[in-house]
Every structure is written in C-alpha cells, then in structure tokens.
C-alpha positions as CSV (number, residue, x, y, z in Angstrom):
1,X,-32.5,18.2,41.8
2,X,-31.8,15.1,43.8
3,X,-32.1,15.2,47.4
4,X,-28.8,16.3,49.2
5,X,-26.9,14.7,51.3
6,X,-24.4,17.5,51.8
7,X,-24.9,20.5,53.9
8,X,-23.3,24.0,52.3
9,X,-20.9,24.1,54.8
10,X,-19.6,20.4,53.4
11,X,-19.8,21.9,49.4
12,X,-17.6,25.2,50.6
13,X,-14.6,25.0,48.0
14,X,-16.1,22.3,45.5
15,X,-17.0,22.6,41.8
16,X,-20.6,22.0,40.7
17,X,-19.0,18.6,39.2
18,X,-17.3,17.7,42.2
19,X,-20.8,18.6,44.4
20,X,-22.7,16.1,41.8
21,X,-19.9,13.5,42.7
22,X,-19.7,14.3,46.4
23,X,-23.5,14.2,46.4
24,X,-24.0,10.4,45.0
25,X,-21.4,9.4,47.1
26,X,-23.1,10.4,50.2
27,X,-26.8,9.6,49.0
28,X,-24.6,5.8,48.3
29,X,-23.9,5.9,52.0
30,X,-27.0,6.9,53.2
31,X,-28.3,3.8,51.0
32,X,-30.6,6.1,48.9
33,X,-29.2,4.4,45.6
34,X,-31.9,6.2,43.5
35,X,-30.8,9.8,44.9
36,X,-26.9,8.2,44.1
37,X,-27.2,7.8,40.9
38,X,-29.5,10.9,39.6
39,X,-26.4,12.7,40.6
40,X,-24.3,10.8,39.2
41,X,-26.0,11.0,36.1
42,X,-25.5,15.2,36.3
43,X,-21.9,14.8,36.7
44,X,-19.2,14.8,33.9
45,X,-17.6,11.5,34.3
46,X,-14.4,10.9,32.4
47,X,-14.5,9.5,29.1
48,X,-12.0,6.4,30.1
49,X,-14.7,5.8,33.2
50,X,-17.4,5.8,30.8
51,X,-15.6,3.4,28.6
52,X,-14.5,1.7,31.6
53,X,-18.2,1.2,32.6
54,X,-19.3,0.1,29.1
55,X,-17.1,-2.9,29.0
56,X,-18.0,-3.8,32.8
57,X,-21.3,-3.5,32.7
58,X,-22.6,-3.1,28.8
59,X,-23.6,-0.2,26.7
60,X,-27.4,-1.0,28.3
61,X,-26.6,-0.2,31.6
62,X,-25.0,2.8,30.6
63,X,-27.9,4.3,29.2
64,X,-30.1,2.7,31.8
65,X,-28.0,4.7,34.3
66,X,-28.8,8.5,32.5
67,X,-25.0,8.9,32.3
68,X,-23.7,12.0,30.9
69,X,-21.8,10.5,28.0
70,X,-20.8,13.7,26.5
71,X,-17.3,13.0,27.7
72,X,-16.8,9.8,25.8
73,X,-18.7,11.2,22.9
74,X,-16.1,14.1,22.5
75,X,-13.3,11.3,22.8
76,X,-14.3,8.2,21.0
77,X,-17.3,9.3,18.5
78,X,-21.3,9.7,19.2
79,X,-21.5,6.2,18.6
80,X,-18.7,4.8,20.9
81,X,-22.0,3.2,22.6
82,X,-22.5,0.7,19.8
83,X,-19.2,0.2,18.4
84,X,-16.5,-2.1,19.1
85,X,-13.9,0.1,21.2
C-alpha cells in the first residue's frame, strides 16, 4: 500500500473506495504526487471520469496513470481505450 496520509480516526465512517480517494487527496496536499496517485489508481473511479480523463489528457496517460478502468470497461466496452467514444 501507499503511504497514508490519514490517521484511523480521519477514515472512521468511510468505504475502502472513499479511503483510496481521501488518501490521494491528502498525499496531493502533502505534495507526495507519487503516493497521490498509487491510490488513485486503487480506487473505482466513475466510468464518465474515466472518459472524462481520456479525452483531457489521452488514452496514454490513462494507462500511464495505473487507473482502474474497470468502470469504463463495464460501460463503454474493453476497448473504450482505443476507440472513438
């Protein structure tokens, strides 16, 4: 795992997805970019982020990143990567 930027007191009440999230937002602050984004790559982002991401920044930097693009697979294809969408 990454290293946390959260104390167990700050995760009391959150879901694994939302500690992930909480996690590389904190490691973002702390300008520990490589921590922020290993976590973000264990969270489930929505699909329509994913895609959002894609058309920002390229299907490249999605990979790059580690994302978890199950989301997007499940909504536009296993290809939605390379395709036109």
């Amino acid at each position: 795992m990454p290293k946390s930027y959260l104390s167990e007191d700050d995760k009391v009440g959150m879901t694994e997805n939302c500690i992930y999230l909480a996690e590389s937002f904190a490691a973002g602050q702390a300008g520990d970019k490589q921590a922020a984004w290993a976590w973000m790559a264990l969270a489930e982002v929505p699909a329509h982020a994913l895609l959002s991401a894609k058309h920002r920044n390229g299907a490249d930097w999605v990979r790059e990143k580690g994302l978890n693009t199950k989301p997007a697979e499940e909504a536009y294809g296993n290809d939605w990567l390379d395709r036109d969408i």
